[in-house]
C-alpha positions in Angstrom: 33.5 -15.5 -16.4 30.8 -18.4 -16.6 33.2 -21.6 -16.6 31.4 -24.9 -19.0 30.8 -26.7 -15.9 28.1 -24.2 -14.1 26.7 -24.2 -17.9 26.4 -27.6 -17.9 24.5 -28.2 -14.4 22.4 -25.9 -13.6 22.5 -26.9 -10.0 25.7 -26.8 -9.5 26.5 -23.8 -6.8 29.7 -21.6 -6.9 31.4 -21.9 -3.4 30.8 -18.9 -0.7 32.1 -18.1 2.2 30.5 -16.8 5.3 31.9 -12.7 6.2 29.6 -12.0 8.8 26.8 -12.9 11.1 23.7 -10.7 12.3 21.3 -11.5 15.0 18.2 -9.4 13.7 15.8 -10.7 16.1 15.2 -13.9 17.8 14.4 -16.7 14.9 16.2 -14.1 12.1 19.5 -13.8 10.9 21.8 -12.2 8.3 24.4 -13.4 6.6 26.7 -11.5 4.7 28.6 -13.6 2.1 31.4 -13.5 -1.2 32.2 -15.9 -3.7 35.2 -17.8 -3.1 36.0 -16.9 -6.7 37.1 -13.1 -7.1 36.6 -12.5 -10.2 33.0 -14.1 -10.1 32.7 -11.9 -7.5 33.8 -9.0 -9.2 31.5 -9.6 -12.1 28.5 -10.5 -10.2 25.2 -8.6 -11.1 22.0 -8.5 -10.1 18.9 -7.0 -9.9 17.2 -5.9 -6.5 14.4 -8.4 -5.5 15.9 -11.5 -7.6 16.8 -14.3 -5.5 19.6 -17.0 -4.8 19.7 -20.8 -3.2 21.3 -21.3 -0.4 23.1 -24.4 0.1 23.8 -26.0 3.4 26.4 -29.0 2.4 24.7 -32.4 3.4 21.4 -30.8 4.0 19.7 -29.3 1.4 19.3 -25.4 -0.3 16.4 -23.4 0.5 15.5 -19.6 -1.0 16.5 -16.1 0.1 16.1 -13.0 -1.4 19.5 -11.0 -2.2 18.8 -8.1 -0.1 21.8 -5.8 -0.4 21.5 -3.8 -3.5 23.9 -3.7 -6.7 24.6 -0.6 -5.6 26.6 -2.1 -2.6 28.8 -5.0 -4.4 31.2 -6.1 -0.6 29.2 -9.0 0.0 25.8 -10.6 -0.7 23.4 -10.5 2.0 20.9 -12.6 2.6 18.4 -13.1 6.1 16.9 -16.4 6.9 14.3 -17.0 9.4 14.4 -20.2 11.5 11.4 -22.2 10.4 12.7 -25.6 9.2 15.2 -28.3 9.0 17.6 -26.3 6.1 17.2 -22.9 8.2 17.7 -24.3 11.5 21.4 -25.4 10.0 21.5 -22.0 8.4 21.2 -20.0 11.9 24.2 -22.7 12.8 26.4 -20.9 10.5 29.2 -18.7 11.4 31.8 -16.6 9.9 34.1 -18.7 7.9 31.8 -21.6 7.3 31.5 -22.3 3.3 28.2 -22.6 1.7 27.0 -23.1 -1.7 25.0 -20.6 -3.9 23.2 -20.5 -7.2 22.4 -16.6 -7.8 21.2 -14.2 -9.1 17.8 -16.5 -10.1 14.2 -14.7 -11.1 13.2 -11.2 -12.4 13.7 -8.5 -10.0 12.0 -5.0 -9.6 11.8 -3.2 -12.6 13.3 -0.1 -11.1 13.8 1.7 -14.4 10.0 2.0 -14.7 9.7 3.9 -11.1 12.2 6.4 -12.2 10.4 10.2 -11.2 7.7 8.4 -9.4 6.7 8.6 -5.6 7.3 4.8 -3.8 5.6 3.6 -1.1 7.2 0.6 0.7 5.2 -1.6 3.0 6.4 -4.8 4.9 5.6 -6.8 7.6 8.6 -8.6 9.9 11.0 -10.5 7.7 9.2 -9.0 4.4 11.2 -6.1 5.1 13.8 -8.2 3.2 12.7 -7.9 -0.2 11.9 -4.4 0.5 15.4 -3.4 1.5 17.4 -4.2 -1.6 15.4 -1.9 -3.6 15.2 0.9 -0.7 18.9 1.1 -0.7 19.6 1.1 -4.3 16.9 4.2 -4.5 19.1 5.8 -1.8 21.6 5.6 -3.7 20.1 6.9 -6.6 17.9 9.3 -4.3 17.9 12.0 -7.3 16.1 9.5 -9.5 12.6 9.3 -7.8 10.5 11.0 -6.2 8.9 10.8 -2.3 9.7 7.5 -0.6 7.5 6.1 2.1 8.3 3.3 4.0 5.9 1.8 6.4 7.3 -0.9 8.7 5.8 -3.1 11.4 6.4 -6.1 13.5 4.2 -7.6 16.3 7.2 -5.9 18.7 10.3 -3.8 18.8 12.1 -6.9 19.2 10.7 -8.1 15.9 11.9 -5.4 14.0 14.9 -6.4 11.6 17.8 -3.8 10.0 17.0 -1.2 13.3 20.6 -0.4 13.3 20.0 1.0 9.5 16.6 3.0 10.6 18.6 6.6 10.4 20.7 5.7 7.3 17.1 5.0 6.2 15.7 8.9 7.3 19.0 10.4 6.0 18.6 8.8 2.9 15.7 11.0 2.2 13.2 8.0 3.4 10.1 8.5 5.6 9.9 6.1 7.9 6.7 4.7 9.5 7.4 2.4 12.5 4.7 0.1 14.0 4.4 -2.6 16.2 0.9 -4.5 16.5 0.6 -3.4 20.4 1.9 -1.6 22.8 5.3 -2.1 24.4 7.3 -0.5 27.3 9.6 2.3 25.6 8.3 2.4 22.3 7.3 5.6 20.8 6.5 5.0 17.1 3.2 3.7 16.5 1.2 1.6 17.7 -1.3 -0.6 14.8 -1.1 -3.1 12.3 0.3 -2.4 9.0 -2.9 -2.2 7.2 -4.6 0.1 10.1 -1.4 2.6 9.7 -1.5 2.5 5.9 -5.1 3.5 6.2 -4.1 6.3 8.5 -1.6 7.8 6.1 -3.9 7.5 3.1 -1.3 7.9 1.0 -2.6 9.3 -2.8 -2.2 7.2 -5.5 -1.1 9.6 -7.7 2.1 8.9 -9.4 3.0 6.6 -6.5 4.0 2.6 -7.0 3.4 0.6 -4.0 5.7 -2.3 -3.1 4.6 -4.9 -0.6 5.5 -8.0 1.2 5.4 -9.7 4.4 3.1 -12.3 6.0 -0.1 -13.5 3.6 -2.6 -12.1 6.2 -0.6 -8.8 6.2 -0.6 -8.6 2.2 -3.7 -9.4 1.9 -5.4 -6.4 4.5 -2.7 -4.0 3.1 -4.3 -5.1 -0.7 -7.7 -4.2 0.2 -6.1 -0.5 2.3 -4.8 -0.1 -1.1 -7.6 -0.6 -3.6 -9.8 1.7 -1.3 -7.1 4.3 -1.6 -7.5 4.6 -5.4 -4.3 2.7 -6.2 -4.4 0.4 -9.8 -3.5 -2.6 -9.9 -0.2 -2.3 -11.6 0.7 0.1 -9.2 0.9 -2.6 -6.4 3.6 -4.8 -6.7 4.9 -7.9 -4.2 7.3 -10.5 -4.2 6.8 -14.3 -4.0 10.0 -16.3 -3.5 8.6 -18.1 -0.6 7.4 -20.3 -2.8 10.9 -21.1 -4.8 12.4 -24.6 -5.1 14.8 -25.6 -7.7 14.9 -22.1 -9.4 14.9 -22.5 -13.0 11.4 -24.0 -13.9 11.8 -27.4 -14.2 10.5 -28.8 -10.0 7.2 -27.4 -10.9 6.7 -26.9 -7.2 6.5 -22.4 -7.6 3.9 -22.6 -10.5 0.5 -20.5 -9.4 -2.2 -21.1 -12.0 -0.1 -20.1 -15.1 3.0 -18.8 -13.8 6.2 -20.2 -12.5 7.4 -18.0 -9.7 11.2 -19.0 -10.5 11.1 -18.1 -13.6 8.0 -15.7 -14.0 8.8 -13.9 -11.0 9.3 -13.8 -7.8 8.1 -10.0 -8.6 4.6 -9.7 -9.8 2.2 -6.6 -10.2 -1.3 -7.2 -8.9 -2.1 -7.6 -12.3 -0.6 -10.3 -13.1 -1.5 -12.5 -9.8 -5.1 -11.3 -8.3 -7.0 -14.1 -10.0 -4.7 -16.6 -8.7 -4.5 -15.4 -5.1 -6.8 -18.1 -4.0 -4.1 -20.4 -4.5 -1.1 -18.4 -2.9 
């Protein structure tokens, strides 16, 4: 239950506490967090990709991307690479430690629509994030879609985030691409960038959505792979929370061209961004 004070202020987080603590790689970690209030806790729901603000108490709040699934309603998780000020206290947190958090804020994936479709997962480092929401809630609704494809890379092994949930992944019914941009003592997946590997697979577009996300260069090489493969543009979909401040439209810092990713997205078709990718 919503009480008349979070109505009121918009900005106003509900209280969290810290479970656990993941070291994912060297500048990435994961938090795993509940609500200090049960039954908000209880009641929480959200859709994969949509987003929440972290709030680091005499800091600032910055935005991640809710990646466990609704399917999987212990904890929130949420991974956070090191890259500024509010991150850098982020990484300082431990188990126990209380933040804030406004959640769930955006759209989401609309999952519904992918139903008896083939999925093609793409991501690049921490853009596996946004990715592994909606993976997990597929596994767990494996019988509701068709072949999923997952194609994975880092610039190393040690780059690579959620390894520990690789076979989960494969027993799940996922096929997993690996790849890391050169090549490095002991590995035995691929070698390649993301866009070289996609292009290798040449996987159809037939009756297949393909969701991206990971570093602008990636995206963008991985958005050309796609086009040549035959894929429409609503059939390629990526995420944009990056670009998230206050979360509920009113900063005007998200806006691209006509759209406000807080409120429009974070989750966008091709469609609906390619003439404003110039300004992403």
């Amino acid at each position: 239950m919503t009480d008349n004070k979070s109505l009121n202020n918009p900005y106003l987080p509900d209280l969290a506490t810290v479970q656990e603590v993941i070291d994912e790689t060297a500048n990435i970690r994961t938090l795993r967090v509940t609500l200090d209030d049960k039954e908000k806790m209880a009641a929480f729901n959200f859709r994969p990709g949509q987003v929440g603000q972290i709030s680091v108490f005499g800091t600032g709040e910055s935005t991640f991307v809710i990646n466990s699934p609704p399917t999987r309603r212990d904890y929130l998780q949420f991974s956070v690479m090191r890259v500024g000020e509010i991150t850098q206290r982020i990484h300082q947190l431990n188990a126990g430690d209380r933040i804030g958090l406004r959640a769930p804020l955006g759209n989401g994936f609309q999952y519904e629509d992918m139903k008896g479709r083939d999925i093609l997962f793409i991501g690049g480092g921490i853009g596996m994030a946004p990715l592994r929401t909606l993976l997990l809630h597929m596994i767990d609704n494996r019988a509701d879609y068709g072949d999923i494809t997952a194609i994975y890379g880092a610039r190393s092994p040690k780059d690579l985030c959620y390894t520990y949930e690789f076979e989960e992944w494969k027993t799940g019914g996922v096929n997993l691409v690996l790849t890391v941009d050169s090549e490095f003592p002991g590995w035995k997946e691929r070698v390649g960038f993301v866009p070289t590997i996609l292009s290798q697979e040449a996987p159809s577009p037939l009756n297949r959505i393909a969701i991206v996300c990971g570093p602008p260069i990636m995206i963008k090489f991985v958005l050309f792979g796609l086009k040549e493969l035959g894929f429409e543009d609503r059939q390629i979909i990526t995420t944009l929370e990056k670009r998230m401040k206050c979360g509920i439209g009113i900063c005007g810092r998200c806006n691209v061209g006509s759209k406000y990713v807080c409120v429009d997205g974070p989750v966008f078709n091709y469609e609906q961004i390619k003439g404003m990718c110039q300004e992403l």
